[in-house]
N, C-alpha and C positions, 0 to 999 in steps of 0.2 A: 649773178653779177653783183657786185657790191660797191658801192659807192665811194668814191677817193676822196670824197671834202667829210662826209660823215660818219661812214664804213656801216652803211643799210644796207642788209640783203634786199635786193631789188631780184624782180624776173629778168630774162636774158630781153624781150622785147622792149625796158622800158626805158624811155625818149626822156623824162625824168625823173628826178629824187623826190619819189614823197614824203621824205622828210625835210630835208633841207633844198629843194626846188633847183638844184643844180641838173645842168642841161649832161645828159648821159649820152650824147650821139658818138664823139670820138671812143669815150669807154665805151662803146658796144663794139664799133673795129675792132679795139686792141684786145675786149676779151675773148673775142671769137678765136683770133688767135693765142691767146697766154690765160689758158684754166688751169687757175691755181686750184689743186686739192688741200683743203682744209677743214677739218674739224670744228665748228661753234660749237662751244661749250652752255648749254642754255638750260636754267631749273625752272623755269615753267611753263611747259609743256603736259599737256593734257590729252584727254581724248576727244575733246571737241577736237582742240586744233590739228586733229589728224583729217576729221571730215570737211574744217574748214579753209585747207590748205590750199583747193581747188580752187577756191574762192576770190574774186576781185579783193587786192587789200592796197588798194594804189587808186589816186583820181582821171592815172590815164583813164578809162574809158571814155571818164567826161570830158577831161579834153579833146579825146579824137573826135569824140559825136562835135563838139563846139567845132574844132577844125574841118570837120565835113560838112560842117552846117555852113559855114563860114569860107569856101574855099577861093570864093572866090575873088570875097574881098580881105580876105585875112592877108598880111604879110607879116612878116617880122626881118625887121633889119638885124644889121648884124650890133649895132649898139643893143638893140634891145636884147639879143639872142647872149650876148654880155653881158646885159642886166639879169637876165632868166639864169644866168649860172650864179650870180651871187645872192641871190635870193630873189623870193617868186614875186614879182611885181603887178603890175598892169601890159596886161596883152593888148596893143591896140592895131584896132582894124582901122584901115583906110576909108571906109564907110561910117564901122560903127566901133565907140569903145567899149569894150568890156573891162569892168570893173574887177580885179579880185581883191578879195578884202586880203591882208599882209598876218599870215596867221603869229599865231601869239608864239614867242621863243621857246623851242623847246632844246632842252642840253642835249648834245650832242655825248653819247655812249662812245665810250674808251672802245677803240677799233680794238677786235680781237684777235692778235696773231694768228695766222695758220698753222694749226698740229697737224701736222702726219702720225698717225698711228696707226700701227698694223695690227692688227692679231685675227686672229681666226673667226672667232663671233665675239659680236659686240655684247655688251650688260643691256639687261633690259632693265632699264629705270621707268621709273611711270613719267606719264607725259602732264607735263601742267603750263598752265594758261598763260602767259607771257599779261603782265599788267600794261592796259593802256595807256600812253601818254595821256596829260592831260591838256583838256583843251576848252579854252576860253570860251565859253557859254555866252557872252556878249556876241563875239563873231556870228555876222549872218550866215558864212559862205562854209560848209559843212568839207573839209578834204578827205575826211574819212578817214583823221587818225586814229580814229577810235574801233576801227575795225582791223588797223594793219597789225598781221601773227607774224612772230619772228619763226621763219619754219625751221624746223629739224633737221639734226642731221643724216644726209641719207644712207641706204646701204650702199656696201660696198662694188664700184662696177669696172674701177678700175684698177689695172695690175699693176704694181711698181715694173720697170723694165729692169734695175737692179736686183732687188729680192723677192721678185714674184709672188709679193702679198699682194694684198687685198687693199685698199685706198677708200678714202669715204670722198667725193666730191660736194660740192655748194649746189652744185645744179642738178643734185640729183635727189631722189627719196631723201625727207626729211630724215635726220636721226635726233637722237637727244644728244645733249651735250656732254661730252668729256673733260674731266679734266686733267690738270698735264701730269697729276701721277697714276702712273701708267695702272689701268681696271686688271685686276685678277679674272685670270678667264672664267665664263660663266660652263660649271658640268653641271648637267640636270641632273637633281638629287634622285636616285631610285629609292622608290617607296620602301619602306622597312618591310621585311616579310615577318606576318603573321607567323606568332611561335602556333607549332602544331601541337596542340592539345597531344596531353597524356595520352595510350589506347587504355580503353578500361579494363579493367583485369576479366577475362574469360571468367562466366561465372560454370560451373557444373550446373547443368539440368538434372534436378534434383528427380528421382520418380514420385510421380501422385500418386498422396494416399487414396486411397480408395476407403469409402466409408465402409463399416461392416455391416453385413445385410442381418437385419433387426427379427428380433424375433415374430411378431406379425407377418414380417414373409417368408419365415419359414414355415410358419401355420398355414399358411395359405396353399402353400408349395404341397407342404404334404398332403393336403384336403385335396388339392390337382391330381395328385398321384395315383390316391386312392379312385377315382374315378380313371384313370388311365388304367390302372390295373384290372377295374371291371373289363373296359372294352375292350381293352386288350385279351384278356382272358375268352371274352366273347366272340372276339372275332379269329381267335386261333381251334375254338371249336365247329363254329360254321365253315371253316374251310376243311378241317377234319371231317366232319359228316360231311363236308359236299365231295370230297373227293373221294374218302374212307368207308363211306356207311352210303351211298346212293344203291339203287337197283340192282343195277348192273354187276357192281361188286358185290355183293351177297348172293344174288343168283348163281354169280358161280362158286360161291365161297359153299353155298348151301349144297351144289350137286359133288364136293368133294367131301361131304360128309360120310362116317364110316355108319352104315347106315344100323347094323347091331346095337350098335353102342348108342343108338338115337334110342331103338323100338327098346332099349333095354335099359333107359335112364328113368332116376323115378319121378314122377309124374301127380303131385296129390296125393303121395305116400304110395302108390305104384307104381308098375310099370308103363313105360307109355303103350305100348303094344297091349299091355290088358284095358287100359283106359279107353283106347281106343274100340278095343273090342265087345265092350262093355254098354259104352258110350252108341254105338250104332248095332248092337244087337245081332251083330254077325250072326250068333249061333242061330238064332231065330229065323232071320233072312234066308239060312241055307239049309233052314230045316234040319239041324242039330248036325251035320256034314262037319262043318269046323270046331275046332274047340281053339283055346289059348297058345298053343305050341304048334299049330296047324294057321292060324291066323297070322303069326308074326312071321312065318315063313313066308306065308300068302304076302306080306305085307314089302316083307325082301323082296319080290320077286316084279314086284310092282316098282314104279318110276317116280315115287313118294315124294325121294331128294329133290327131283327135277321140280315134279308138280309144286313144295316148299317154295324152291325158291323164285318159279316164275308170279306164285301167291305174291310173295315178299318182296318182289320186284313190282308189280301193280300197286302196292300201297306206297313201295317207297318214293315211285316217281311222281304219284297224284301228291304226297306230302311234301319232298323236300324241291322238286323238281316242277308239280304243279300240271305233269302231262297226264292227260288219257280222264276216263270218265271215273264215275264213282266204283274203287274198287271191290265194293262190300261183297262178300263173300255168303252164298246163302246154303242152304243142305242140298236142294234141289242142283245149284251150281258142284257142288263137292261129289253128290251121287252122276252127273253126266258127264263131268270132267274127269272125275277120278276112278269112281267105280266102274263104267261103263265102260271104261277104256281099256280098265285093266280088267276083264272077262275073262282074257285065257288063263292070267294067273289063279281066276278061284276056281276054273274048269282041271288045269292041271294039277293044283294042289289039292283041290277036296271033290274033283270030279263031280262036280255041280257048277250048271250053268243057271245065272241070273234069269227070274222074269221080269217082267215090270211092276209084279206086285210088291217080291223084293225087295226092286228099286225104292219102291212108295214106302215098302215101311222100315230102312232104313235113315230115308228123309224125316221121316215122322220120329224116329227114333234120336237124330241127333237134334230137332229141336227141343225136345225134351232136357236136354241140357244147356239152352240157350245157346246152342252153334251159334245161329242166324245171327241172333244178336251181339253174342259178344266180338263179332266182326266187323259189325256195321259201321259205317262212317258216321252217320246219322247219330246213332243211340252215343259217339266216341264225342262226338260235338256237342250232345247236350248234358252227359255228365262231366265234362272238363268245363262249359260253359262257354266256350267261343269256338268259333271255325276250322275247324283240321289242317284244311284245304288252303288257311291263308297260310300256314307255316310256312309254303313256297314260295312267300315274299322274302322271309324274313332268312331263308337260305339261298337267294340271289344271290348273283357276284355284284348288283347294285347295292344291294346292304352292304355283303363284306366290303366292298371297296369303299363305301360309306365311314364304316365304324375305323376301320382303318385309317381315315382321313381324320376323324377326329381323336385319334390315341396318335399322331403324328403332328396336330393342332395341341394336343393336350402337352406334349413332350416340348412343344415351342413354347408355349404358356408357363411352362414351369421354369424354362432357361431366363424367360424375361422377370419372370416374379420376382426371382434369385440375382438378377443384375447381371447375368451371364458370369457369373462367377463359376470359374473351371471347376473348386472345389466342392459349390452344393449341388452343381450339373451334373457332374459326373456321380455324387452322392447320389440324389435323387432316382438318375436314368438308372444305377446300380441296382438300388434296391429295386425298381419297378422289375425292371429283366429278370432279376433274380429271383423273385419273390412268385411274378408270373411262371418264370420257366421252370421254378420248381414244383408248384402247383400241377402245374402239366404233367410233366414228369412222374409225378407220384400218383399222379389219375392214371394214365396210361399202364404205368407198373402195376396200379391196384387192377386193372381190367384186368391184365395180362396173365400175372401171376396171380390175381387175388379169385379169380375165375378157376384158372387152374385146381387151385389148390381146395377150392369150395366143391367144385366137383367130383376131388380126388374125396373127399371126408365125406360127403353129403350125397354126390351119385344123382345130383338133378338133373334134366337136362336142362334147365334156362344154363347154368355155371358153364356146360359142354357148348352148349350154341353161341353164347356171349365169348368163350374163347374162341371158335375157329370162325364164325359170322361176322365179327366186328375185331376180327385182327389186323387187317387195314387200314384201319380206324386204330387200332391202339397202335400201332407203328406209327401212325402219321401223325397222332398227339406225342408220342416219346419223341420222333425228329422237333416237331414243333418246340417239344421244350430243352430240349439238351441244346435246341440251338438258341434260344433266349437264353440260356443258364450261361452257354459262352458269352453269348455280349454283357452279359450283367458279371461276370468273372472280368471281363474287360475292364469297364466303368468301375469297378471296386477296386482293380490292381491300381490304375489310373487315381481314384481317387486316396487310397493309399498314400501313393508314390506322393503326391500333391501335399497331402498332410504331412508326410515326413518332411519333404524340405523346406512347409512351413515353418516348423519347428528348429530344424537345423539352422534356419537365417533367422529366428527368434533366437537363439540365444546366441549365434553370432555377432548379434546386434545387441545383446544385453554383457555379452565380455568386451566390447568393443567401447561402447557407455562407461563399463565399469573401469575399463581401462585409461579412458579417457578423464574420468571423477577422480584416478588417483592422480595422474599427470598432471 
């Protein structure tokens, strides 16, 4: 509602002008019916006055409380209700008069046309504080112009019925004010987009150098080696006599023996057949019945090979093997084992049969050459100076799988000294293999053929027995080493190969350099 003697936005409820004290009751009829839409154009407006909009800024309430208080002796004539329109006077009761004091003049603001303007959203201008009249500090009677905000203008809620915009009313939400040249419409700025960073140039993953492995561990490496090479060596001969040289196999190696060529090999610069008959006194024993050529037949005819090799089967199992009692071999053992057994051959051959006097001095007859002794476990133990019998520890499959474990530790120890470098690994494992598996290799060939061919010139028997006794054994050191000799062929092709195309990418890299110093 706005005022026709002053032009005050007033509320729609109010019965007076609190500025200028004119009585508002007919304008409240006529503006129930005729709202005018218009625009106040107003610069000071704030953000208080948005929270203080709600606010009393008029003396009606004190009147109504005085008119409630008062009702029932209050009147006002209609003179007076004429004086209340031309300025705010004295209200007087018929009982009692109330005084108001006549407030001090204040100018009356140039009525503001009504603008219509349309547009789609309004400017947002900032709001600020509308200055207060001022008012006369002497007056007792406080009206409260010092509290009345000229409110805003509101949004828009009504539609033109001609161009179906949008209208800002008085009566509605305050707005700020316009003025008559017509607001450029408000488009919300979109924030500038961040320029997208450069991408950085892909850089090549360059390969790490690797430092070179120092001479200190290659000392070291090869010091590893060399003790790999022992046990290795070691533990490919203990699996050789465990499997090659045990009991079982020479027993039988020994009864395929050509037995001629045993009793005819020479023996202490003789034959063994006169040695033998020599040695136990045959001719004596049979009371001159035998002679040397009579003997070694006697000797043919006899189970000799067999009895060798079940001898040579009792020592090898108490030594490598660790089974059965003390093998030792006595004359008294050799005359009831051997002789006694083979009776019909000296009855057939020389038509004399054994007594037991015989017997006796035969026995007596081979200690005479220390038979007894040079068989003994005993007398074997105290000239080598340790125990015979522990050697069937040290041919366990617990040792070999032992030694084995650590020449498989040693081979890991030298890849880490080395930095796991392909080229000193493969160096290293090369030479070990090689070096081992030819070792072996040239043992086995020396038994083989080195036996051989000592026999063939010399006519021993150890040379004849060492060849067909322990060829088992020399086959199973030649597998042994031909097959290290392949893997260390391996490691060497390997390391080879390795060193060539370090070199080939050396001086790739030095035409490439140089190519790049002329450019």
């Amino acid at each position: 509602m706005i005022c026709k003697k002053c032009g005050s936005v007033l509320p729609e409820d109010a019965l007076f002008c609190t500025e200028c004290g004119a009585s508002l009751k007919e304008e409240n009829n006529d503006t129930n019916t005729e709202k005018n839409e218009m625009t106040i154009e107003n610069e000071a407006v704030n953000t208080e006055s948005a929270q203080t909009d709600n606010e009393a800024t008029s003396i009606l309430p004190h009147l109504e409380k005085v008119i409630a208080d008062n009702e029932e002796t209050l009147s006002l004539t209609q003179e007076q209700v004429q004086m209340l329109n031309d300025e705010p006077t004295e209200i007087l009761s018929t009982t009692e008069k109330i005084e108001i004091p006549e407030p001090s003049p204040i100018p009356e603001p140039s009525p503001i046309p009504p603008v219509e303007t349309s547009f789609e959203k309004p400017a947002d201008f900032p709001k600020q504080e509308a200055p207060a009249p001022e008012v006369n500090s002497s007056e007792s009677f406080n009206d409260n112009s010092n509290t009345i905000k000229i409110p805003v203008q509101p949004e828009p809620v009504n539609t033109d019925a001609n161009t179906g915009e949008h209208k800002y009313s008085i009566n509605d939400t305050p707005q700020p004010p316009v003025n008559d040249v017509p607001q450029p419409q408000y488009q919300p700025q979109q924030p500038a987009a961040e320029p997208v960073p450069a991408p950085m140039p892909v850089q090549e993953e360059q390969p790490k150098v690797r430092k070179k492995v120092g001479g200190g561990r290659i000392f070291g490496a090869s010091i590893v080696s060399i003790f790999t090479v022992l046990f290795l060596l070691i533990c490919s001969l203990l699996v050789a006599v465990k499997l090659g040289a045990n009991g079982n196999v020479i027993r039988k190696r020994a009864a395929k023996l050509d037995g001629e060529t045993v009793l005819s090999a020479q023996y202490d610069g003789k034959e063994l057949s006169r040695a033998f008959y020599n040695s136990m006194g045959f001719r004596t024993a049979t009371r001159g019945n035998a002679d040397e050529a009579g003997f070694k037949r006697y000797m043919l005819n006899t189970d000799f090979r067999e009895y060798m090799g079940r001898i040579a089967d009792d020592y090898l199992d108490f030594i490598i093997d660790g089974e059965g009692g003390d093998p030792s071999l006595t004359s008294e053992d050799f005359v009831n084992d051997f002789i006694k057994v083979n009776k019909g051959a000296a009855v057939k051959e020389f038509d004399y049969d054994f007594t037991d006097e015989d017997y006796e001095l035969i026995a007596k007859n081979l200690d005479k050459d220390d038979f007894t002794d040079s068989l003994n476990i005993r007398k074997w133990n105290r000239k080598s100076g340790f125990s015979i019998d522990k050697l069937s520890y040290i041919f366990s499959f617990i040792t070999i799988g032992t030694i084995a474990a650590l020449v498989l530790l040693f081979l890991i120890w030298i890849a880490s000294i080395v930095d796991r470098r392909a080229k000193h690994v493969t160096g290293f494992f090369g030479f070990i293999f090689t070096f081992t598996g030819a070792l072996l290799t040239l043992g086995g060939l020396a038994i083989l053929i080195g036996s051989a061919i000592g026999f063939t010139f010399t006519h021993k028997v150890g040379y004849y027995l060492a060849e067909n006794l322990l060829l088992p054994f020399t086959l199973l050191i030649l597998i042994i080493g031909v097959a290290q000799l392949l893997i260390g062929f391996i490691f060497r092709k390997t390391y080879l190969g390795i060193k060539r195309r370090a070199k080939k990418a050396a001086a790739a890299a030095a035409a490439e350099n140089a190519a790049n110093t002329a450019n």
